[in-house]
C-alpha positions as CSV (number, residue, x, y, z in Angstrom):
1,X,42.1,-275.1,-100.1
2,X,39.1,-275.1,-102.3
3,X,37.3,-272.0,-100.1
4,X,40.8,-270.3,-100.5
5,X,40.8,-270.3,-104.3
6,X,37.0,-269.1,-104.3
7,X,37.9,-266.4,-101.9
8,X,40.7,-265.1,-103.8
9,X,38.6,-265.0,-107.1
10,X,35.6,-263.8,-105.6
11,X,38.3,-260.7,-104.3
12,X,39.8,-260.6,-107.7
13,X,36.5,-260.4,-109.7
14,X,34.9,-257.8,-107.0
15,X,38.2,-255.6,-107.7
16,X,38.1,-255.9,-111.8
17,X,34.5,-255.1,-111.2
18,X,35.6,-251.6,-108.7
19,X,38.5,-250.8,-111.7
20,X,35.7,-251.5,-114.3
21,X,33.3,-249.0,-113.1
22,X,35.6,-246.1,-111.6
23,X,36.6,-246.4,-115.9
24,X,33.7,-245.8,-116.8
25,X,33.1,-243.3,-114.3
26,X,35.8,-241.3,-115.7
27,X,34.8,-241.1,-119.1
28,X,31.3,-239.0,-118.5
29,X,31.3,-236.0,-120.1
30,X,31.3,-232.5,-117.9
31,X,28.3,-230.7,-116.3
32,X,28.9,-228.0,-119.0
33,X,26.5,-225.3,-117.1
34,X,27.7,-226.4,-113.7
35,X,31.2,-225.2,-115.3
36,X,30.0,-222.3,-116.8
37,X,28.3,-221.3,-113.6
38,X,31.5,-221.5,-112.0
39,X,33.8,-219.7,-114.7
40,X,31.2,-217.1,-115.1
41,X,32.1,-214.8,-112.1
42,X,29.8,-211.5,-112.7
43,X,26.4,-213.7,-114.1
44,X,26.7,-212.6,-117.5
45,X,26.0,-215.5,-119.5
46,X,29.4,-215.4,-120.9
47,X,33.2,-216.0,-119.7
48,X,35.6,-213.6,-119.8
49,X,39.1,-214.3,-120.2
50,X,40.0,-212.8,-116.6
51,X,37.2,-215.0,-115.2
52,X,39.0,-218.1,-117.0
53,X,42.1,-216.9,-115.4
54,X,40.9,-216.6,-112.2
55,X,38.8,-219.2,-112.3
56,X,41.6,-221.6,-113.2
57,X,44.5,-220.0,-110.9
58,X,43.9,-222.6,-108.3
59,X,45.5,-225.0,-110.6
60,X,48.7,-222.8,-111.1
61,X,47.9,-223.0,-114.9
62,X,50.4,-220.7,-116.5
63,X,49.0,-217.5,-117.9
64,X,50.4,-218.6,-121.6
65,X,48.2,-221.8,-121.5
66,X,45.3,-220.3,-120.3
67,X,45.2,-218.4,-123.3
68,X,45.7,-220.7,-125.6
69,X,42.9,-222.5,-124.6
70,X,40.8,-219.6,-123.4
71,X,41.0,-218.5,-127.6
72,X,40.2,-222.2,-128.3
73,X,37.1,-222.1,-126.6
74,X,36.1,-218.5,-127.5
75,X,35.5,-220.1,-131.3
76,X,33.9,-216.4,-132.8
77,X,36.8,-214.6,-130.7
78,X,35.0,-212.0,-129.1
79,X,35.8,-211.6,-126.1
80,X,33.7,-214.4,-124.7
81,X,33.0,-217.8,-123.6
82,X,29.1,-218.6,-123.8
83,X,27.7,-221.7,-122.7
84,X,27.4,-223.2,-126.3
85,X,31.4,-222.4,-127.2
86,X,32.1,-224.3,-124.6
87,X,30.0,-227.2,-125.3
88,X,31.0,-227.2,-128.7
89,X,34.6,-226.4,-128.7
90,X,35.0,-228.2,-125.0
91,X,35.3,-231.7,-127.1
92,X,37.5,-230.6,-129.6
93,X,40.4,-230.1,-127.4
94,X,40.1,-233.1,-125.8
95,X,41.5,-235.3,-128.1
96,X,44.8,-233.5,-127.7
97,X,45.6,-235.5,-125.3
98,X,48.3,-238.0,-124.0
99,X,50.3,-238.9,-127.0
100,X,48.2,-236.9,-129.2
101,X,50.6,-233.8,-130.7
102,X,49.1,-231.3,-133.0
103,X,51.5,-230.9,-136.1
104,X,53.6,-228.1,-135.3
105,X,53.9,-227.5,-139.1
106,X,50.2,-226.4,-139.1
């Protein structure tokens, strides 16, 4: 009985220790020039807003969103995405998040 109870919290402490991990896991931050390497379709440095597009189709991301955060990221709104706007402005969108509304009245 005894062998039983250690078994099942042995099992029990090595799954809190799996859940534990793939958490933390989740919570490093992006490869921000891996990304921008991918976005950035013709080498340029910078991210165009029909290389975000594209880039992002495979999601189905509607076009409306994609813009949205396509001007969120492009924080001098020129045109384009370098690898420090995305850095920067990457971060500030994320704590948008689940239960997190912007104020509409804004």
């Amino acid at each position: 009985m005894k062998s039983k109870t250690i078994k099942l919290g042995a099992l029990a402490l090595g799954l809190f220790a799996c859940s534990f991990t793939m958490s933390a896991q989740e919570k490093k931050e992006p490869n921000f020039e891996k990304m921008h390497k991918r976005f950035d379709a013709d080498n340029n440095g910078s991210i165009s807003l029909d290389e975000f597009k594209s880039a992002k189709r495979k999601n189905e991301v509607p076009a409306e969103k994609l813009e949205k955060n396509y001007a969120r990221l492009d924080a001098d709104g020129d045109g384009a995405v370098t690898l420090a706007e995305l850095k920067e402005n990457w971060k500030k969108g994320k704590g948008q998040g689940k239960g997190k509304k912007k104020n509409k009245q804004e």
